[in-house]
DOKOL-872794 format. One line per field, with one value per atom (N, C-alpha, C, O, CB): residue number from 1; atom name; x, z, y. Coordinates in steps of 0.001 Angstrom, whole numbers, plus 500000, padded with zeros to 6 digits. Each point is the difference from the previous one (the first is absolute). Glycine has a CB too. Example, Ala and Ser with C-alpha at 12.3 -4.5 7.8 and 13.67 -1.06 7.14 Angstrom:
BEGIN
voza: [1, 1, 1, 1, 1, 2, 2, 2, 2, 2]
bafi: [N, CA, C, O, CB, N, CA, C, O, CB]
u: [513190, 499110, 500900, 501036, 497072, 501542, 500820, 499230, 500509, 500675]
w: [507800, 500000, 500000, 500665, 500581, 498034, 500060, 500730, 500169, 497686]
v: [494310, 501190, 501200, 499981, 498846, 502223, 501190, 501090, 501108, 498264]
This chain:
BEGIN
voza: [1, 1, 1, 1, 1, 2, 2, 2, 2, 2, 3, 3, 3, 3, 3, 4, 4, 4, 4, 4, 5, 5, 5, 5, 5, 6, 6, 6, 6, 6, 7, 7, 7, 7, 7, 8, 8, 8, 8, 8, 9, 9, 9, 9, 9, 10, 10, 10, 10, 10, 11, 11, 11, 11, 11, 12, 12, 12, 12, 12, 13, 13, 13, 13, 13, 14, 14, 14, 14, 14, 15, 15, 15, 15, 15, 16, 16, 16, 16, 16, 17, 17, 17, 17, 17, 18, 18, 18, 18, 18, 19, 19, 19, 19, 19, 20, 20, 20, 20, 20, 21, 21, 21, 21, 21, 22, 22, 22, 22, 22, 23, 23, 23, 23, 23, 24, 24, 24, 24, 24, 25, 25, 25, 25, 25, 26, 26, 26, 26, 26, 27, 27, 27, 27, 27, 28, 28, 28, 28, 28, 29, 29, 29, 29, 29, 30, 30, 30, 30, 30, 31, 31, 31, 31, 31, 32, 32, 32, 32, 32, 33, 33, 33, 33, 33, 34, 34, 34, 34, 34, 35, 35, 35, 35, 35, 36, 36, 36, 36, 36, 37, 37, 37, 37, 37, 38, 38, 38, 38, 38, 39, 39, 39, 39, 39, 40, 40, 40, 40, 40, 41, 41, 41, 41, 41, 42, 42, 42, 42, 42, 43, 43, 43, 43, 43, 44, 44, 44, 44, 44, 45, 45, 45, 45, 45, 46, 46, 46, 46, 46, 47, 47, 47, 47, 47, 48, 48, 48, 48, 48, 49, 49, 49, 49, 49, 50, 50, 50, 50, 50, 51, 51, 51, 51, 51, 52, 52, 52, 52, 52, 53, 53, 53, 53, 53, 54, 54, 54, 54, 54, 55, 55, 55, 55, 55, 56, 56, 56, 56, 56, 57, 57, 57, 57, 57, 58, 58, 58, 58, 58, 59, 59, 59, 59, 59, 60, 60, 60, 60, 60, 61, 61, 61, 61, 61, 62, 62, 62, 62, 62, 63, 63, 63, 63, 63, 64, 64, 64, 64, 64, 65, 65, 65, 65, 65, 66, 66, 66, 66, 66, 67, 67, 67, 67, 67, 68, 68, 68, 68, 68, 69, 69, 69, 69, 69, 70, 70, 70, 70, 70, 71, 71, 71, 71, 71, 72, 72, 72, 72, 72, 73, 73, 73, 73, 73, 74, 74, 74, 74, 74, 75, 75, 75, 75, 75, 76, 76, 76, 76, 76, 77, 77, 77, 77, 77, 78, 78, 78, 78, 78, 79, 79, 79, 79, 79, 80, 80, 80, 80, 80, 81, 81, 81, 81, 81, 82, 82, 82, 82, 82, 83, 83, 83, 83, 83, 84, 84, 84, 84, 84, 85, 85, 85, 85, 85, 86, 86, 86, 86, 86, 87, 87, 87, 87, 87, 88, 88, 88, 88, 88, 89, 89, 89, 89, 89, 90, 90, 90, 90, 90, 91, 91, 91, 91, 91]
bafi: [N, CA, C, O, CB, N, CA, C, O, CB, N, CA, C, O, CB, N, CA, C, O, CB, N, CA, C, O, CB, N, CA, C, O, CB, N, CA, C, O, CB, N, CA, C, O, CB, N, CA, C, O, CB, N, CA, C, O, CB, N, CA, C, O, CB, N, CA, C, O, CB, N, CA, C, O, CB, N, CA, C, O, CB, N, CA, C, O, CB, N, CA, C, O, CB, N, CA, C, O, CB, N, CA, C, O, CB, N, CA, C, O, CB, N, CA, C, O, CB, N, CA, C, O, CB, N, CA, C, O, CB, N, CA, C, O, CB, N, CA, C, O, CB, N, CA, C, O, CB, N, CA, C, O, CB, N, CA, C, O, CB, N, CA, C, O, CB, N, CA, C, O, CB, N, CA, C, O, CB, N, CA, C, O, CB, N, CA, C, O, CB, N, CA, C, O, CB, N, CA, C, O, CB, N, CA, C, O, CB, N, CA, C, O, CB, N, CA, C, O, CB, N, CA, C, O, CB, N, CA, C, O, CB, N, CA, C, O, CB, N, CA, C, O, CB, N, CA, C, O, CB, N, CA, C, O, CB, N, CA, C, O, CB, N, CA, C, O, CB, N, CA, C, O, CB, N, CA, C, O, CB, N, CA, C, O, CB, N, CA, C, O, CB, N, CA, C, O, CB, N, CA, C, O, CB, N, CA, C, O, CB, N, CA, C, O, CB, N, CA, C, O, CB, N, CA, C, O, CB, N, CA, C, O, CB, N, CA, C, O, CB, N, CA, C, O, CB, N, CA, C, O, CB, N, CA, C, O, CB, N, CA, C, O, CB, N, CA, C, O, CB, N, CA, C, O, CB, N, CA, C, O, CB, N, CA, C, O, CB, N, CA, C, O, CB, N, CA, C, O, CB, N, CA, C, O, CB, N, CA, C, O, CB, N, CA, C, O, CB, N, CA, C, O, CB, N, CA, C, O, CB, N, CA, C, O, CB, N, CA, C, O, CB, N, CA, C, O, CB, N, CA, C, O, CB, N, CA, C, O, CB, N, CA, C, O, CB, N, CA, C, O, CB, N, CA, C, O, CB, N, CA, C, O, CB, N, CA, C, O, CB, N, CA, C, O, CB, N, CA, C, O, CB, N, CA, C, O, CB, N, CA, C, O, CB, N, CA, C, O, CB, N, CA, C, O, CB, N, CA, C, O, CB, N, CA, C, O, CB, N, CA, C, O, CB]
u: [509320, 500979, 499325, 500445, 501034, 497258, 499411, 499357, 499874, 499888, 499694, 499435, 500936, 499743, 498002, 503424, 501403, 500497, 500553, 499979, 499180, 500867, 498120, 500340, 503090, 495782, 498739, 500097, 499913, 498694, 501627, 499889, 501003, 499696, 499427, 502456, 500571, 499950, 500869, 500422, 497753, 500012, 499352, 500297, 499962, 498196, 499205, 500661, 499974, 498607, 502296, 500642, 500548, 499547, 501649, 499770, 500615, 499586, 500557, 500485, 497375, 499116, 499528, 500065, 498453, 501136, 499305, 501038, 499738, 498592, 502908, 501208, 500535, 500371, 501051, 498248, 500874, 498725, 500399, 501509, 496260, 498703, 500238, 499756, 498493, 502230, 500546, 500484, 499683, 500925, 500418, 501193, 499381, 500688, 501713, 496913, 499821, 498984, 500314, 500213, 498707, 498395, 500774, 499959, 497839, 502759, 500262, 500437, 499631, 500376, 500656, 500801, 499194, 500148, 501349, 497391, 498848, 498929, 499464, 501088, 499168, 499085, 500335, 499400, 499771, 502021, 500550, 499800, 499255, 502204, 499475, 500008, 498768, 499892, 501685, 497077, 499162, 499015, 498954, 500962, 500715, 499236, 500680, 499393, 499844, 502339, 500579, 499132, 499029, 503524, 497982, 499111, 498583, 499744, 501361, 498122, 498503, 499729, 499155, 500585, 501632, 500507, 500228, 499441, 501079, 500726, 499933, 499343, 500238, 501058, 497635, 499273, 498649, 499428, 501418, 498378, 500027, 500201, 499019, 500607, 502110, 500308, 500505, 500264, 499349, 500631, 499949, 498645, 499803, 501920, 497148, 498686, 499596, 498953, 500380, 500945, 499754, 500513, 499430, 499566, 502706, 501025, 499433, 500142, 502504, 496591, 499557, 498501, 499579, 501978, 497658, 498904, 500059, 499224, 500075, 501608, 500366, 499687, 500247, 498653, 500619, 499870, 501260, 499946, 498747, 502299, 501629, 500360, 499689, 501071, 500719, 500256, 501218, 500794, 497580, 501928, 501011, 501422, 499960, 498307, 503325, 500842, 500610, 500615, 498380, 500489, 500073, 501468, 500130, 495926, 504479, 500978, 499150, 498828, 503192, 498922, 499158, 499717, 499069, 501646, 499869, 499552, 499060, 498925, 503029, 497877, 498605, 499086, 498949, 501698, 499319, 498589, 499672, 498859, 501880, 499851, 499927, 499427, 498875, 503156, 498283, 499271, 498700, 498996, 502925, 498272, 498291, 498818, 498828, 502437, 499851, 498704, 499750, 498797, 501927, 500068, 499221, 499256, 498823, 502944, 498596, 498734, 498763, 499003, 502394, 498644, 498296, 499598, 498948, 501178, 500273, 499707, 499189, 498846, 503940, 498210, 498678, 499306, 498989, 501741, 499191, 499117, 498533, 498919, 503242, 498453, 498916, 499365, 499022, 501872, 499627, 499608, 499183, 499123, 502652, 498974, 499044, 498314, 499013, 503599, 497522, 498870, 498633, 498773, 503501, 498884, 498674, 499582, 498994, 501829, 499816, 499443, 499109, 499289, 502584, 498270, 498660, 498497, 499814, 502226, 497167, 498487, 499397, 498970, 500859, 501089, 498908, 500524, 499635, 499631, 501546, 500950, 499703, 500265, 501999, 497044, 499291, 500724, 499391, 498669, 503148, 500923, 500888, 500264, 500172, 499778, 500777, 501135, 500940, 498291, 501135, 501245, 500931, 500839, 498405, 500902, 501435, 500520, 501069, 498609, 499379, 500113, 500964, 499648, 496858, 504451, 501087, 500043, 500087, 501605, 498149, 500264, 501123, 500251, 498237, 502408, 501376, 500987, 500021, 499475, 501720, 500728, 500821, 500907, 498437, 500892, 500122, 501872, 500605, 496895, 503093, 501467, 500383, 499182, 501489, 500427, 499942, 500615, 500412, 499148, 500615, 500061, 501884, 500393, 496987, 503638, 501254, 500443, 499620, 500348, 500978, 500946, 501137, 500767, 498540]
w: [518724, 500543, 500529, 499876, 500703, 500096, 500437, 499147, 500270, 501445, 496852, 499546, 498928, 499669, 500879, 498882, 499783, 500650, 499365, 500246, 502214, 500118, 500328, 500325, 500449, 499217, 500235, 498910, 500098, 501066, 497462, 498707, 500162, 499718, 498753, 502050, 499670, 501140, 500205, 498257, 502090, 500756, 499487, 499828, 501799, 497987, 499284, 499136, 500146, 499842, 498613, 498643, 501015, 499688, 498253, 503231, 500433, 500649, 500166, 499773, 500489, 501080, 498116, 499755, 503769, 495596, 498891, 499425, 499567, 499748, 500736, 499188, 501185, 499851, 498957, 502073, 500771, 500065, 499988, 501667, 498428, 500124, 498452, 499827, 501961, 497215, 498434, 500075, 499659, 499447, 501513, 499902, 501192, 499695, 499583, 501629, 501007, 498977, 499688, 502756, 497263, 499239, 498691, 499883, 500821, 498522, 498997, 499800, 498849, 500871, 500687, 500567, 500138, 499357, 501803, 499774, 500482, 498901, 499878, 502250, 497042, 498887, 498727, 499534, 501329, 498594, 499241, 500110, 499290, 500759, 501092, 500857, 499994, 499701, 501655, 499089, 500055, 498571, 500110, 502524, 496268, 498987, 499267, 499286, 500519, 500642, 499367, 500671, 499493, 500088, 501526, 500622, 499450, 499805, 502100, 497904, 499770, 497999, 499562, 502535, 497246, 498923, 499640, 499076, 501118, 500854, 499977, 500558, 499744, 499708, 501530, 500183, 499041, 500026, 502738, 496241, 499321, 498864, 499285, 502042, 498025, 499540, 499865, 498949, 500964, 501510, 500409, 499759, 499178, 502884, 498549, 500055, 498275, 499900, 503087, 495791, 499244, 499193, 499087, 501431, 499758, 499302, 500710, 499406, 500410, 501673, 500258, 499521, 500151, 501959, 497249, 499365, 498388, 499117, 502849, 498111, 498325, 499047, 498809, 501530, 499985, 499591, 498934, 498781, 503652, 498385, 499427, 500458, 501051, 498612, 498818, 500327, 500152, 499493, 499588, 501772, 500780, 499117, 498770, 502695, 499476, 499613, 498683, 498963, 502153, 499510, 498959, 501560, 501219, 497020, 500913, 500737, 500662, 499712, 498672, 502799, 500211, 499214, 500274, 501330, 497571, 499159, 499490, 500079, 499330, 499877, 499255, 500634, 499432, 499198, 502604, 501034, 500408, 500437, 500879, 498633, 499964, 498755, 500140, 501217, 497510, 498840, 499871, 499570, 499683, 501275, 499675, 500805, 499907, 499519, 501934, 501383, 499057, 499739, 503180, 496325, 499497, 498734, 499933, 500932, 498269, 499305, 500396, 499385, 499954, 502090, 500530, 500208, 499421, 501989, 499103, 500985, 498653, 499827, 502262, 497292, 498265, 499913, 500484, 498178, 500545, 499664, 500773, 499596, 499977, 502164, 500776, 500369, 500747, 499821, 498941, 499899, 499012, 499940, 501000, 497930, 498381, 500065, 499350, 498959, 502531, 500255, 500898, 499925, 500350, 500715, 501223, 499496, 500527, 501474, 496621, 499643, 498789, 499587, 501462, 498371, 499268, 500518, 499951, 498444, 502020, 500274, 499605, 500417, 499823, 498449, 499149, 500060, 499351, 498793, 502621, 499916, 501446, 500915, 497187, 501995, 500942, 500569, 500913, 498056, 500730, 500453, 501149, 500309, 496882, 503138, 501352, 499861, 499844, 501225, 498927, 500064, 500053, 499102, 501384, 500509, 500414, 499505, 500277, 502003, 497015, 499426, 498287, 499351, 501860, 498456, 498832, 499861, 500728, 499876, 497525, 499705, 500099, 501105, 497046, 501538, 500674, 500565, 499553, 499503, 501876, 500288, 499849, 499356, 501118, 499826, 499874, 499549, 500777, 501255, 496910, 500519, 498701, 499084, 502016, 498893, 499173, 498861, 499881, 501601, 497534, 499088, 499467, 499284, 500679, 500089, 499568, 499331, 498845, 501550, 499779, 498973, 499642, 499233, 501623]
v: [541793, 499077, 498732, 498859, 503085, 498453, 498698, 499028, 498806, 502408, 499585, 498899, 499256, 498842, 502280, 499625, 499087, 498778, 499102, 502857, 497999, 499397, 498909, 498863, 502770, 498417, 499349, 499166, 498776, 502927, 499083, 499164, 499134, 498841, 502764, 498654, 498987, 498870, 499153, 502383, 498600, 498943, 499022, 498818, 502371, 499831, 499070, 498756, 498778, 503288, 499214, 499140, 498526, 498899, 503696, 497525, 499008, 498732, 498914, 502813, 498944, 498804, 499373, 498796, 502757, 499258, 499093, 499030, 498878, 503004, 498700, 499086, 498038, 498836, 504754, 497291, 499123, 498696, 498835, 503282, 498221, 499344, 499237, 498806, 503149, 498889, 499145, 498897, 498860, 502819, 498926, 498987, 498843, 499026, 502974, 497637, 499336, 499076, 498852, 502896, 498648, 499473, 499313, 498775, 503553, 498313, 499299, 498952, 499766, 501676, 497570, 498683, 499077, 498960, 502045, 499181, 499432, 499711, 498899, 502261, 499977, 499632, 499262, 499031, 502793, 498874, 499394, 498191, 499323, 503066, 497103, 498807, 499358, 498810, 502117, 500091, 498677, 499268, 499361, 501745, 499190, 499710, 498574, 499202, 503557, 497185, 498902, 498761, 499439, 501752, 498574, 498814, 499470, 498812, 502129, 500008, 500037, 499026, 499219, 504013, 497505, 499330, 498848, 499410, 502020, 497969, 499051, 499029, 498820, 502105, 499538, 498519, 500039, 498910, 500738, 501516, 499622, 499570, 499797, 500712, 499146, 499261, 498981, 499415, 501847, 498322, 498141, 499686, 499106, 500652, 500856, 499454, 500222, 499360, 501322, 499835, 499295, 499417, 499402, 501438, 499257, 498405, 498696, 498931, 502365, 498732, 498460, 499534, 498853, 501339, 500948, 499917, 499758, 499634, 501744, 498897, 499294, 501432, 499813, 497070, 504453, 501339, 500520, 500161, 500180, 499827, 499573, 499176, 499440, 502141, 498018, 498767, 499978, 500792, 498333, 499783, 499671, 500113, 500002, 498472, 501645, 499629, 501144, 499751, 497768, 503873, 501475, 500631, 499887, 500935, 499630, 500805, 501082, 500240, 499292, 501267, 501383, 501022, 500758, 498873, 500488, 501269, 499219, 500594, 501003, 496866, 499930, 499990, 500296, 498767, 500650, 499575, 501551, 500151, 497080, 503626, 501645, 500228, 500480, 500144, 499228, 500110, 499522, 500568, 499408, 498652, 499038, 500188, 499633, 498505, 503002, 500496, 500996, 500028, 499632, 501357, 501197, 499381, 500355, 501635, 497290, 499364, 499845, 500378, 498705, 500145, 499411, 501301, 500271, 497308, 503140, 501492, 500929, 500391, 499720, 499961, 500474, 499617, 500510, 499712, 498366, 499011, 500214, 500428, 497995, 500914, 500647, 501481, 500036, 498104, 502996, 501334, 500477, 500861, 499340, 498651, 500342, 499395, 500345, 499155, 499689, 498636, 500650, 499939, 497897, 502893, 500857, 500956, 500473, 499228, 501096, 501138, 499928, 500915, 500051, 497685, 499652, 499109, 498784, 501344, 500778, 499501, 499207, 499468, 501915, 498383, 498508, 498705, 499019, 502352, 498705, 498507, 499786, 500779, 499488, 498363, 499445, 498898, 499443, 501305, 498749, 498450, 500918, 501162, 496926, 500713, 500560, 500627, 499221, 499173, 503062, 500026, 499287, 500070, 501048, 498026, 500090, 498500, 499456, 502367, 497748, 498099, 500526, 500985, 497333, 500941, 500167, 498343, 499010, 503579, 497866, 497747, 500352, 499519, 498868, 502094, 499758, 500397, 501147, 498169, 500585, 500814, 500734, 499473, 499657, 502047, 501320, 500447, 500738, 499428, 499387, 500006, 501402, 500085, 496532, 504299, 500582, 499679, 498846, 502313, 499717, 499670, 499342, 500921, 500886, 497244, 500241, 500618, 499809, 498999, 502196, 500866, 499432, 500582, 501269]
């Protein structure tokens, strides 16, 4: 009987610590997003004057681009320099 009602306390302290935490994390990654993707629509990285879904598209473009770039050892230019800016593709 005791450790029934122990467990369900537990299940309830973990659900309710879920539900409290989750909101919070979720939350703090948008912000972090968008500033950097103002900071590189004013660097000329992407380019200006893309709706939100494209400037969402052209951040996950650089975000490859730059993933494909750090995981090859032989390519010596700076990451993060593009001759041009970053817009996706029109459908």
């Amino acid at each position: 009987m005791i450790t029934k009602i122990t467990f369900n306390m537990k299940a309830r302290i973990a659900f309710l610590l879920a539900l409290i935490l989750s909101p919070s994390i979720y939350s703090g990654s948008l912000p972090q997003d968008e500033k950097l993707l103002q900071s590189l629509i004013q660097r000329g990285v992407i380019c200006k004057g893309l709706t939100y879904d494209e400037q969402q598209e052209a951040l996950r473009i650089y975000l490859n681009k730059k993933a494909r770039k750090d995981k090859s050892p032989q390519e010596k230019s700076d990451s993060t320099s593009f001759k041009t800016c970053i817009a996706p593709h029109k459908k």
